[in-house]
N, C-alpha and C positions, 0 to 999 in steps of 0.2 A: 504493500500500500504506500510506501513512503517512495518508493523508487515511480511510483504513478507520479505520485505530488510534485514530486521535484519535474519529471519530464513533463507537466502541464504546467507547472511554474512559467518557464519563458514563454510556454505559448502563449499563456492565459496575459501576461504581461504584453508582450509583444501585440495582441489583438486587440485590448484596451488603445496601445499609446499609438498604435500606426490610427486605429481609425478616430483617434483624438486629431489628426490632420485631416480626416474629413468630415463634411457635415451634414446640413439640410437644404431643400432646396430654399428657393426666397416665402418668406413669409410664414417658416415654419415654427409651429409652439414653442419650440425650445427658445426662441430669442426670448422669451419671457425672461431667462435667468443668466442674459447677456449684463454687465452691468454696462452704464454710461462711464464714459470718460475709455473706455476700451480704443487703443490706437490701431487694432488692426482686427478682422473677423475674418473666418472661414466658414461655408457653408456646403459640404457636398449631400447630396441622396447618395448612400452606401448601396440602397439594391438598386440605382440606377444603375452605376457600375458593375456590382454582379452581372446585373442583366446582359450588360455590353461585353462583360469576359465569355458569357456564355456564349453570345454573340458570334466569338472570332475564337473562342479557345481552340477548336477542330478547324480550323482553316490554316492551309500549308506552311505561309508562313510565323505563324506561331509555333504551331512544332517544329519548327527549323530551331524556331530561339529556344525550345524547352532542351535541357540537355537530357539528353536518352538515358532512361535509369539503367543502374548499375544492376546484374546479375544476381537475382537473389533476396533483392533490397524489396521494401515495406510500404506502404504510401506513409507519412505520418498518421498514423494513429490517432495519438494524443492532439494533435492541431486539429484531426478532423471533429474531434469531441468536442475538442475547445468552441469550436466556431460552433458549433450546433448549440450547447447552453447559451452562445455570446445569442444568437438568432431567435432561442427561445425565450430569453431574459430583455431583448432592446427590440426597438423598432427602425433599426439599422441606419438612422438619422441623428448626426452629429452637427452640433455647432461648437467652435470653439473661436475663443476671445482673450487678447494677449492687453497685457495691461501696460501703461504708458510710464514703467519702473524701466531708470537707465540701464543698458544691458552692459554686462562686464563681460571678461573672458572664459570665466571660469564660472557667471552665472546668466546664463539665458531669460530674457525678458519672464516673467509671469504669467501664467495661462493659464485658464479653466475652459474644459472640455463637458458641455451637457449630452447626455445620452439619454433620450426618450426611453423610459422603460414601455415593456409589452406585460411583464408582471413582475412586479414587485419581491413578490417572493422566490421566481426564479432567479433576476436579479440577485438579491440577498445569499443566494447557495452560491452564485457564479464569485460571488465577494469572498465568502467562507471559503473555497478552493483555495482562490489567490492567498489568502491570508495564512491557510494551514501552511503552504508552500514555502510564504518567503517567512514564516517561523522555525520552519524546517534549516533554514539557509541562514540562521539566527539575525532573523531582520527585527527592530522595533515596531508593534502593533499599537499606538496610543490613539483610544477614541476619547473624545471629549465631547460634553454637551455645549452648543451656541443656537442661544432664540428657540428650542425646543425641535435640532436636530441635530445628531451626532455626528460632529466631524471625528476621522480616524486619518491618523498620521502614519506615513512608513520611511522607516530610517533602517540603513543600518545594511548589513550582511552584502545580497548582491545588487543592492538599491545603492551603495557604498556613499558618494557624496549629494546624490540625488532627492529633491524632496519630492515626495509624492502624497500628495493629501484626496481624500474625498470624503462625499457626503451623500447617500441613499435617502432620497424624497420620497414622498408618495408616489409618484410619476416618475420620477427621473434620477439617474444618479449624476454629480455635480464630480467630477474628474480633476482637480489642480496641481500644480507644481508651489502653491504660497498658500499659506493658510487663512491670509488678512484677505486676499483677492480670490478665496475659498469664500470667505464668509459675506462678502459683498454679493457674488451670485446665490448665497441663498436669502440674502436682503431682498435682491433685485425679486426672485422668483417670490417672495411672502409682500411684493409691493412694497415694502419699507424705502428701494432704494430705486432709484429711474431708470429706466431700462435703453440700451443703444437704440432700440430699434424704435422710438421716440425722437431721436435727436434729428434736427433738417437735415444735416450736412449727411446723414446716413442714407438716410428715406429718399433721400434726391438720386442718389445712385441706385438704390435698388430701384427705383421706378424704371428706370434709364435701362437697365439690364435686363426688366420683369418684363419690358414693351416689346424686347428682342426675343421669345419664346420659348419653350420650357430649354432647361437645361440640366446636366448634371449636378452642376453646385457652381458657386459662385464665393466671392471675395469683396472683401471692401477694405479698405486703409484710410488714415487717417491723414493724407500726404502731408499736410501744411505744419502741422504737431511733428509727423515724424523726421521730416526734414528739421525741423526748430531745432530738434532735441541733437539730431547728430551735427548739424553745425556747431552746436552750444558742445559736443566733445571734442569736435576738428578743433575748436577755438582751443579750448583747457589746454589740450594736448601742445598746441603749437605756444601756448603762452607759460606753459611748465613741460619743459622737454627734461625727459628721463636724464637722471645722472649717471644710470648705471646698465646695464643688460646691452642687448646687441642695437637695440634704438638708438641707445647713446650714442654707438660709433657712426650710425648712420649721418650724412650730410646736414646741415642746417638747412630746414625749410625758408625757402625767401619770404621777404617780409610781405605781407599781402595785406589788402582793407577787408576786412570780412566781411563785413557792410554788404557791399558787393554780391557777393556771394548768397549771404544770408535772401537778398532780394531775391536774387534768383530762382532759390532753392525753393524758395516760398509762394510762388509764383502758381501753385497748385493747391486746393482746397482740397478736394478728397478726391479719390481714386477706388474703382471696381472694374471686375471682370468678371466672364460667367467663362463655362466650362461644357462644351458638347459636345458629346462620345458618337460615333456611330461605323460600323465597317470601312466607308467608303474615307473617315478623317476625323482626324480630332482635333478641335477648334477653341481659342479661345478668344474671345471678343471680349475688349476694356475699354475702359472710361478715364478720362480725367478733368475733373471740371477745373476749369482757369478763374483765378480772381482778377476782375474786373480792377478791382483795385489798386492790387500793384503793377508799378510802373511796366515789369518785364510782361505781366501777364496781359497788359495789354497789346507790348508786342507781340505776343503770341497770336492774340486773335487777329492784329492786323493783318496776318499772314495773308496770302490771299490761296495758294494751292491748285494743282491742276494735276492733269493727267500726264503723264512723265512723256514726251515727244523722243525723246531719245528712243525707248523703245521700238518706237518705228523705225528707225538704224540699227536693231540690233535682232541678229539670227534667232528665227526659233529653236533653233537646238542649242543656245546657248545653254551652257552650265551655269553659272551665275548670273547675278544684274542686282548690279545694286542702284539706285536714284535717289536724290535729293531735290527739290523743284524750288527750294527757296533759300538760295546759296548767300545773296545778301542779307540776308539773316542770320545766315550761319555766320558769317566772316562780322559784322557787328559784334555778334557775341563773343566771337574769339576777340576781336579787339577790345570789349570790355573787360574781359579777364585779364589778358595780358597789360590793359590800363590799370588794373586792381594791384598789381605788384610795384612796389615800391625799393626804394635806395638803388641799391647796385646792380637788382634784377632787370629794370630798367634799362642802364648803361650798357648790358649785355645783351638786352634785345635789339641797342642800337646796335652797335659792334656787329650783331648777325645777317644786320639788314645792309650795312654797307659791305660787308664781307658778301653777301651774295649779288649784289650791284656792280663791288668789281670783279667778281666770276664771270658773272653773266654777259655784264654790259648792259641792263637793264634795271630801270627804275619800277621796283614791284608796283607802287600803287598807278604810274604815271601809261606806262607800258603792257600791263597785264592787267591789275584790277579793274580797272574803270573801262577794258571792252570784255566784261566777263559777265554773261545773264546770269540768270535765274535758276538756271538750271543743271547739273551734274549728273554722270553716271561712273559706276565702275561693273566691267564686261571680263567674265572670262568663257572667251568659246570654247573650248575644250578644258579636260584633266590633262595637267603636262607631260609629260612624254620624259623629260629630262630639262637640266638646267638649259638646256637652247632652244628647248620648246616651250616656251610661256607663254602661252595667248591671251595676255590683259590689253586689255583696253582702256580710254578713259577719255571719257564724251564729256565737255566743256561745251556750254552754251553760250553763243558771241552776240553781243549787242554791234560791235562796229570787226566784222572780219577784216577787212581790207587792214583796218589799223590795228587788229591783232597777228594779220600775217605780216605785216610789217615788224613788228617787235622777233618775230618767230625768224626769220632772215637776220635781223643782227644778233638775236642767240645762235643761228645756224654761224655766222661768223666767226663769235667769241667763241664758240665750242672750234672749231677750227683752227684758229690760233692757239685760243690757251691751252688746250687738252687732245691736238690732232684728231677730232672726233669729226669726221668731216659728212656730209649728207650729200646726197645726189635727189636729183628730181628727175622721177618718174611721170610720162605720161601715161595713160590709160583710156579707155573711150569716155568711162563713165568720173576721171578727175585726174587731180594732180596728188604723188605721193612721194613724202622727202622721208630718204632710205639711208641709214647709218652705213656707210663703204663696209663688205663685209672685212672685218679682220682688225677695225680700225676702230670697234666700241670697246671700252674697258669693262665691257660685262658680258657674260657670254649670250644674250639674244643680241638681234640685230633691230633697234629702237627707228620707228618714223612716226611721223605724225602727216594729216592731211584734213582738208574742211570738206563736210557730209552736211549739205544745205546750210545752215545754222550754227552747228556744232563744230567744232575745233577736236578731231580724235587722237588721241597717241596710243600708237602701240610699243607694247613690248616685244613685238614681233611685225614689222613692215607690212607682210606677207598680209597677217591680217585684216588691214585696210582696206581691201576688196569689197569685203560684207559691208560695209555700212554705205559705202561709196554706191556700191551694186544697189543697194533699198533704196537710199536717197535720188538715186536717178531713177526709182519705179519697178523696183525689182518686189519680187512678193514673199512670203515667207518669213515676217517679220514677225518678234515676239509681241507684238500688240495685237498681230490678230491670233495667235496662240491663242487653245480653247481654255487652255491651263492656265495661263497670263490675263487671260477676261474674267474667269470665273473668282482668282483670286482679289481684282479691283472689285468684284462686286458690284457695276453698278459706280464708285466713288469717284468722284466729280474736284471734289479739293483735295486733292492727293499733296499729301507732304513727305512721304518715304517711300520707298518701295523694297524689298529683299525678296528674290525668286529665286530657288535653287530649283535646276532640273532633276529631281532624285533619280528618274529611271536612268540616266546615264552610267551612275553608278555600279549598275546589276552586273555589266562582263566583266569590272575589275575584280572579281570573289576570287577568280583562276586566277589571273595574275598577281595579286595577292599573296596567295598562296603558295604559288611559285617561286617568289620571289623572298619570303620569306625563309630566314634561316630557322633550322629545326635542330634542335637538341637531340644527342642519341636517347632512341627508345619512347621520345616525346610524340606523340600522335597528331597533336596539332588540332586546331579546328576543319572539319570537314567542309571542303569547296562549295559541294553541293548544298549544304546545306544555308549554310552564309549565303549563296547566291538564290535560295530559293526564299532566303527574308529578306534581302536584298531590293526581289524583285515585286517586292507589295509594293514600295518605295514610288509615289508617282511624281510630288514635289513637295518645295515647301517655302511659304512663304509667309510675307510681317508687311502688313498696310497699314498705315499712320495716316487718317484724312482730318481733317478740320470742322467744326461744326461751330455754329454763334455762338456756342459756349464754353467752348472743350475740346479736347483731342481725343480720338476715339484711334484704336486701333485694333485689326485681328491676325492672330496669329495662326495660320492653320498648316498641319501636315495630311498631305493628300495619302488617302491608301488603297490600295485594291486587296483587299480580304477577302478573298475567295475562295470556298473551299473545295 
């Protein structure tokens, strides 16, 4: 009997604290014993997810990832018990809420985890396991009475410096790691103390998320508090720097206004995301509402946003792409950082800007800034091949071309002179393409650059200037009309970021891989087949960042084909 207890010990543990990370979906009873003033919430549906493992458990590539049991071996037992009392005992819906206590290294924020009970008294036996367990393990068991319910404390044995407290409701068991933010959730659930799910700054994002349709579970933070709180320890830190340990030896931070910073950081009121499962991808869509008030946050909404143009220069079968559509905002805010540094960080930022003035032969902001759009990208059309096969690209959007190919001619010179890096110009039907002499780049590709409508492209490889020159004159095949590259804009009109990776490209490299890898004697390795048969669920994945009158919204989705 005792050899039971001890091998349901971890599970029984292990089952409590993983599904203490997820919760319920929006508007579920447990927020009742959320407290207010909580800096961050989670909320998943636990049988949502079951549902979605049973889903895809039996499709190819899941068993690819499961590793093939061993000869002989057992299912867990003991874990399959566990999770059966855990199923008979909850209603498989968790919320959990971390409290707004500074986090240290050695102590993690504060958290209580509510678990819906299904019966109280199964519950109650599922507790009496755990407890015989970690008695066994000679852990501390202290219940005590608060407001007419018993908190029980565990310390000790293989809990070692870990605090684990809880509290068995009528309904619900209350889960924490702090005993003080133990007793506030069961204020919150007896109505003595406000509950989160009352506060606006909450309620405004779940609405926002609720309106987006059911989901697995969702999130919400506290952005504006929890940025406050870690600037207020960047500051401590930099205003009392360590005299001793390996910090000490590190360089002195330059001197900065944190002012600065502090705006910045703040610049954001609250934030949420929701969470949705299903064979075909798993999706996460988030919110961040902007304050109107502060000064950065109204650059933010001035942004204005578009759909990325560059895409249309750029191969559907590319492997990556990345876009930014609002580079004059990006390049402000680097300038106000790098204005925020003060004394000598300063001097060395001059020092770097005529140091590459006289490399170049160009005045950055005179010569380059001021014919530079809106707009960026960064392209890689294939996986490289080796250090002389790099297919990057990098799409620069031109307000005045003529007078950025003019600056691009006397860096073609300076590089000439200073560094024998000399460029030839290529003609072609569909443009003009300036080609590194082979033999004569100090890095092993061969670097050009050439204009595609609008755009100013450089490659790290000449060759590939073709593609985009080719679309720009009318060629088809471009990743904006990609089914994969539509489905992920969604629809989004004020686009401010883009990240597409093509995942199916990935699926032949399993053999090569494999191949190429060095093997141990006697070591087996991972199987080709196998790798390449999870590999090939793999359809893409991408992060859209759009703009709305109030907020930045973004989704992150991985595309899958789960098929069995």
């Amino acid at each position: 009997m005792k050899m039971v207890r001890l091998a349901l010990l971890p599970c029984s543990l292990a089952l409590l604290l993983a599904c203490a990370g997820v919760g319920a979906q929006q508007g579920d009873p447990a927020d009742g014993s959320v407290p207010a003033g909580s800096v961050a919430y989670v909320s998943i549906d636990v049988n949502h997810i079951q549902q979605f493992w049973d889903q895809v458990k039996n499709t190819a590539a899941v068993k690819a990832l499961t590793p093939p049991a061993k000869p002989g071996s057992r299912p867990n037992s003991g874990f399959a018990q566990m999770l059966g009392m855990f199923n008979q005992a909850f209603q498989g819906r968790v919320a959990i809420a971390f409290s707004d206590d500074p986090p240290t290294p050695k102590q993690p924020p504060a958290m209580v985890a509510v678990f819906p009970a299904r019966s109280r008294e199964d519950a109650a036996a599922l507790l009496r396991v755990v407890e015989m367990g970690l008695k066994q393990e000679n852990a501390q068991v202290t219940p005590r009475e608060y407001h007419g319910a018993t908190i029980t404390a565990l310390s000790g044995g293989k809990l070692k410096d870990a605090r684990v407290c809880y509290a068995l409701l009528s309904d619900r068991l209350l889960l924490g790691t702090d005993e003080g933010w133990l007793e506030k959730a069961i204020d919150t659930t007896a109505g003595g103390f406000p509950a989160l799910a009352a506060a606006p700054e909450f309620e405004a994002v779940r609405a926002r998320l609720a309106a987006m349709g059911p989901a697995a579970g969702w999130y919400w933070v506290d952005t504006q508090r929890l940025n406050g709180m870690m600037m207020t320890q960047i500051e401590a830190a930099v205003q009392n720097p360590p005299e001793s340990g390996p910090a000490a030896k590190m360089p002195p931070i330059p001197k900065f206004d944190f002012r600065v910073l502090r705006s910045m950081m703040t610049a954001y009121k609250s934030s949420g995301g929701r969470l949705v499962l299903s064979p075909q991808g798993i999706t996460v869509d988030g919110i961040s509402l902007v304050n109107a008030e502060n000064e950065f946050g109204r650059k933010i909404l001035a942004q204005t946003g578009a759909r990325p143009r560059s895409a249309e220069l750029t191969s559907a079968n590319a492997l990556l792409y990345l876009s930014y559509t609002n580079v004059p905002f990006a390049i402000e805010m680097v300038r106000t950082i790098l204005g925020a540094l003060e004394g000598d960080a300063q001097k060395m930022l001059g020092g770097l800007g005529q140091s590459i003035q006289m490399m170049t032969g160009l005045d950055p902001e005179a010569d380059l800034l001021r014919h530079i759009g809106g707009e960026w990208a960064l392209v890689l059309n294939d996986v490289p091949t080796g250090p002389a096969s790099f297919p990057l690209m990098l799409y620069v959007q031109t307000t005045n071309r003529a007078g950025l190919g003019k600056s691009l001619q006397r860096l073609r010179a300076s590089l000439a002179e200073g560094m024998q890096l000399k460029f030839e110009e290529k003609n072609i039907p569909q443009g003009r393409i300036y080609s590194a002499l082979p033999g004569k780049s100090p890095v092993p590709v061969t670097p050009g650059w050439t204009f595609a409508g609008d755009f100013l492209v450089v490659g790290a490889m000449a060759s590939t200037l073709k593609s985009p020159l080719f679309l720009a004159a009318g060629g088809q095949n471009s990743l904006a009309a990609a089914p994969a590259y539509r489905q992920a804009l969604d629809g989004g009109e004020r686009v401010l970021a883009v990240a597409f990776v093509n995942l199916s490209k990935l699926a032949p490299l399993a053999g090569q891989i494999h191949s190429r890898r060095p093997q141990k004697p006697g070591a087996a390795g991972p199987d080709p087949r196998r790798v390449q048969a999870a590999l090939t669920a793999l359809r893409s994945f991408s992060m859209v960042s759009t703009l709305q009158p109030d907020a930045l919204a973004y989704r992150v989705n991985l595309s899958l084909d789960l098929a069995e």
